[in-house]
C-alpha positions in Angstrom: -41.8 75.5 -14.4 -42.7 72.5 -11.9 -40.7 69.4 -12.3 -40.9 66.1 -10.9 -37.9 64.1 -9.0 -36.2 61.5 -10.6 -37.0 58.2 -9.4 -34.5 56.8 -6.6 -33.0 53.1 -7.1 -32.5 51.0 -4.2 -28.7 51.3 -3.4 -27.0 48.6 -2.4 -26.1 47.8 1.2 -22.9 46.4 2.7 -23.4 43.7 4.9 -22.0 42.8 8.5 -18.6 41.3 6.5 -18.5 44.0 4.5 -19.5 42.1 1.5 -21.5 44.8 -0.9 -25.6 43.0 -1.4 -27.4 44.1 -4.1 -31.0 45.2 -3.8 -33.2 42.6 -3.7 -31.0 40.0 -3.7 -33.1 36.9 -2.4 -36.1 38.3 -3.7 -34.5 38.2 -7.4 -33.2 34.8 -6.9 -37.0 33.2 -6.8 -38.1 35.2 -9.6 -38.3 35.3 -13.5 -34.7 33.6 -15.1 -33.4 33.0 -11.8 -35.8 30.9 -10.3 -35.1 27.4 -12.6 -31.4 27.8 -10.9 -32.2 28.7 -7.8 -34.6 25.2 -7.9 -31.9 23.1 -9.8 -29.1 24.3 -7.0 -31.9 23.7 -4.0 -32.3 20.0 -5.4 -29.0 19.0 -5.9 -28.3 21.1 -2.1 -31.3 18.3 -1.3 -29.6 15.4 -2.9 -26.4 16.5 -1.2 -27.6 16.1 1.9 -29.4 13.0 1.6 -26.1 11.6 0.4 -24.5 12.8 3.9 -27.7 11.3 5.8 -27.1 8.3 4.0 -23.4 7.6 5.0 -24.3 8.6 8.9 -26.9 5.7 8.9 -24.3 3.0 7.3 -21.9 4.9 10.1 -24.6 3.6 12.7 -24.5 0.2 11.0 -21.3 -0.3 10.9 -20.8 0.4 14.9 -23.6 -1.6 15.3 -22.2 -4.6 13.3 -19.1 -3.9 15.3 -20.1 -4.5 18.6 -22.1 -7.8 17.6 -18.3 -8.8 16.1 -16.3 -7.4 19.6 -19.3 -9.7 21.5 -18.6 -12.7 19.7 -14.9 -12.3 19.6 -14.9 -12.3 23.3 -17.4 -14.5 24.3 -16.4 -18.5 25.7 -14.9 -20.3 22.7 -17.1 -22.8 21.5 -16.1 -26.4 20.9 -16.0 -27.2 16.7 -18.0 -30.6 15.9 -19.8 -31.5 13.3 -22.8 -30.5 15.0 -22.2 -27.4 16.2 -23.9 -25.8 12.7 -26.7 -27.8 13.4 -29.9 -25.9 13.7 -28.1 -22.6 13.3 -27.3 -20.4 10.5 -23.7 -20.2 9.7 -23.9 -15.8 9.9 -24.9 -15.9 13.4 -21.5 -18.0 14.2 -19.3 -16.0 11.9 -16.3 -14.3 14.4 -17.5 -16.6 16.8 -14.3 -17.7 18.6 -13.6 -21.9 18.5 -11.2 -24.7 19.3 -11.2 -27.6 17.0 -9.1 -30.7 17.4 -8.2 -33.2 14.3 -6.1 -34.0 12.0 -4.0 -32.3 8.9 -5.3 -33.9 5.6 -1.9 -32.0 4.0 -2.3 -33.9 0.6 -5.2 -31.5 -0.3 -3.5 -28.5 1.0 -4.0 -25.1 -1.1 -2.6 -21.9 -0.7 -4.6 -18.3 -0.9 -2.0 -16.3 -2.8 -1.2 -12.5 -3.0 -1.6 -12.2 0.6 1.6 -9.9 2.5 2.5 -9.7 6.0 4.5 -7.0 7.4 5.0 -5.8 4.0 6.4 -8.5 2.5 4.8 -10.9 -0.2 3.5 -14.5 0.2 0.7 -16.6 0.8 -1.5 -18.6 3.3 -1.9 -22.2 3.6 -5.6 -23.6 3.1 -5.7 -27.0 5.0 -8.2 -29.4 5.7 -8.6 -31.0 9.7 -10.3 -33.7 9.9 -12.5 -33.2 13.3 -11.5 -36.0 15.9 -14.9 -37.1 16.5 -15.4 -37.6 13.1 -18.0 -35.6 12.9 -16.9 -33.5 9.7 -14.0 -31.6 8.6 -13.4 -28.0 8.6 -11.4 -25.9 6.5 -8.3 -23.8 8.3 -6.3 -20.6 7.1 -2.9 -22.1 9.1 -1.3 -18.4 8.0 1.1 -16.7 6.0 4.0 -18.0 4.3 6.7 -16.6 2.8 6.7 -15.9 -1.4 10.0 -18.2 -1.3 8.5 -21.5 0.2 5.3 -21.7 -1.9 6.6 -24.2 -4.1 5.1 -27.4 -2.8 8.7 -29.2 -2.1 9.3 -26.2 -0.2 6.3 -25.8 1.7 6.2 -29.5 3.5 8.5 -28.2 6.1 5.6 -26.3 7.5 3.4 -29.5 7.6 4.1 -30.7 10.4 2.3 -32.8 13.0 1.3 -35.3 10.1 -0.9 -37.6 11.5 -1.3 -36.4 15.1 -4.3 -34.8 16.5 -3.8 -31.3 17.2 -5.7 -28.7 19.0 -6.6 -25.6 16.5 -8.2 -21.9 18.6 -9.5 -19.5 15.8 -12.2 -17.7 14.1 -15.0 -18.7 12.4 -15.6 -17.0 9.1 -18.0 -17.0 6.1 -16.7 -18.6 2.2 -15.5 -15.7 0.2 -16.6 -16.0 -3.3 -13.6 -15.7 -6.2 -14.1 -13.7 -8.7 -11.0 -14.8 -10.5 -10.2 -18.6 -12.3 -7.0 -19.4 -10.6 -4.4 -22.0 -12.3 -5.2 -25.4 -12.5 -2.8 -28.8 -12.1 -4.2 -32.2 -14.0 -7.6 -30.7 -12.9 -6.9 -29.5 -9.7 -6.9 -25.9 -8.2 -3.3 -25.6 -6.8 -4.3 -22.1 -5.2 -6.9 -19.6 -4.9 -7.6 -15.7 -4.7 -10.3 -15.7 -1.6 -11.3 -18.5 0.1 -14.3 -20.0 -1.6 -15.2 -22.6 0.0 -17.9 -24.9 -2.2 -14.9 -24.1 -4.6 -12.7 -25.6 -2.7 -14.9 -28.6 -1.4 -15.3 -29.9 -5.5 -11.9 -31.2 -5.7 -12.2 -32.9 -2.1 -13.0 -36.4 -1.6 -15.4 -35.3 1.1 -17.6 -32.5 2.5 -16.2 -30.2 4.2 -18.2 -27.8 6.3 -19.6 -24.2 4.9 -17.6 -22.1 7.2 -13.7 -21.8 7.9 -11.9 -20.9 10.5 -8.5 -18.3 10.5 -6.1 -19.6 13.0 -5.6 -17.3 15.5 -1.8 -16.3 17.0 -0.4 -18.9 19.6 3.0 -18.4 21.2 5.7 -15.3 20.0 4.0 -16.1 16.6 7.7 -15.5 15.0 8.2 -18.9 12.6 5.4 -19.3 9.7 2.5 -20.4 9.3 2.0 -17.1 10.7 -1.3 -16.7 12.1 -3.5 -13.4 12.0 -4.5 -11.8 15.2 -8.2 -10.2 15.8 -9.5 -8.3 13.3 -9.3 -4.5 13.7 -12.5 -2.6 14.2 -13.0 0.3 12.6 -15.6 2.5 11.8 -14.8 3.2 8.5 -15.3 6.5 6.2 -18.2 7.0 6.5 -18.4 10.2 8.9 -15.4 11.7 6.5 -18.1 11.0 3.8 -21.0 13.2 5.3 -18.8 15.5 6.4 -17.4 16.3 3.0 -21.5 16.1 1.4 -22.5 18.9 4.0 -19.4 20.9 3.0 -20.6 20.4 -0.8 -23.5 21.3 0.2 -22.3 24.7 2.0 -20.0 25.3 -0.9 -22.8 25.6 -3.8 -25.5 27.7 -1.7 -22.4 30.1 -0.6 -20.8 30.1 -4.4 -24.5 30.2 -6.1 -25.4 33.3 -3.6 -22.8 35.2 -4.4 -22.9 34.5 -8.4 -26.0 35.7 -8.0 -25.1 38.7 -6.0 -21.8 39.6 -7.9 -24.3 39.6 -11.7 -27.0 42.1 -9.9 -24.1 44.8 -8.8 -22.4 44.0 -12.3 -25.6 44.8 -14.4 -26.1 47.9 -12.4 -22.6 49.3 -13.3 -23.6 48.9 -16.6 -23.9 52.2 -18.4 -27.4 53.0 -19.3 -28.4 52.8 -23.0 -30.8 56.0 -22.4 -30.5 59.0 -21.2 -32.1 58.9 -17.5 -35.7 60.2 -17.6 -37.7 62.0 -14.6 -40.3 59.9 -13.4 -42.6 62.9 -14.5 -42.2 66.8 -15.8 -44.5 69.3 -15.6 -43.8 72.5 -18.2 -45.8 75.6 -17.8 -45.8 79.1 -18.3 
């Protein structure tokens, strides 16, 4: 009697971390069922990393815009008239350092509310200054006040210099659009969420021009209005961002190659529904 030897599987091989591969492994994955996942994971593993590309090019943006703010910040101050937004658009001024000199227009004063310093709760005072060449006038965030003196009796004891020209350093910065309707008195916006400007400039008896300007700190900057100092520069979240769409993207090719590994070694522990055969048996006598 001549018989033939069984076939012999392909046994599975541990790999340098001692993680158990099954036969085949990556050669199963692009075949039959398992090809439609492995395409599905590779394009959401595409669209991963396109998301992390993504926030690396706003990351470049952002330092970018950056160092055109830190450039203007720090360049001369320029002198406020009337003029000085003529023939130039208002963006390419915006954190542009300036001095302005005028005069307090108080009695159309408004106040951009919900705005803390230090921690504690109040607002800033939205004045008008009239430009001393009368050239224009120019909207000014004096600073912060305190929640406790925003009634209006309250707040006159920070307009001072009624009437007097005064010398303003700040910088410049672009209308903020609200999104909210604030309260109204007998028609008139007492105060306002951001500083919208044009919004502003209705319920004045004159224009006003389409930029303000955010006093900057003069002195120990201890009694209110209490100005804001340079803005902090910051690159943002956007390398956190990538980071974290790269490690996604890690995660699912790691977790989806070992699903795929861990169901090949569990179907062949399964027990066999047949009896093994030999591949082929020869009887004679």
């Amino acid at each position: 009697m001549i018989t033939g030897t069984p076939a012999r599987a392909t046994q599975p091989r541990r790999g340098r971390a001692g993680i158990v591969v099954a036969p085949r492994l990556f050669r199963t994955m692009v075949r039959g069922r398992w090809l439609i996942i492995t395409m599905l994971v590779l394009v959401a593993c595409a669209v991963m990393v396109r998301l992390a590309f993504w926030q690396l090019s706003r990351l470049d943006g952002r330092r970018a815009a950056n160092a055109v703010i830190a450039t203007r910040m720090h360049a001369p101050p320029l002198y406020l008239t009337g003029q000085t937004l003529t023939g130039v658009r208002p963006d390419n001024l915006i954190f542009r350092q300036v001095e302005a000199r005028g005069t307090w227009d108080y009695a159309n004063e408004v106040e951009l509310r919900y705005r803390s310093f230090d921690g504690q709760p109040g607002a800033h005072v939205l004045t008008p200054l009239h430009l001393a060449d009368g050239s224009g006038t120019v909207l000014v965030d004096r600073g912060w006040i305190p929640l406790v003196d925003l009634d209006g009796d309250k707040r006159v004891i920070y307009q001072t210099d009624a009437g007097q020209t005064v010398a303003v350093e700040g910088l410049i910065y672009q209308s903020q659009p609200q999104t909210t309707a604030p309260a109204k008195t007998q028609g008139r916006q007492d105060f306002f969420m951001a500083v919208d400007v044009p919004a502003i400039g209705q319920q004045l008896p004159y224009s006003i021009l389409p930029v303000y300007i955010r006093r900057l700190p003069t002195g120990d900057n201890t009694t209110p209005p209490l100005a804001e100092g340079f803005p902090e520069l910051d690159n943002g979240p956007h390398l956190d961002y990538a980071i974290q769409w790269f490690a996604f993207t890690a995660i699912l090719l790691i977790t989806y190659v070992l699903f795929v590994n861990y169901t090949l070694l569990r179907n062949r522990r399964r027990p066999p529904s047949e009896a093994a055969r030999p591949v082929a048996t020869l009887d004679s006598v």
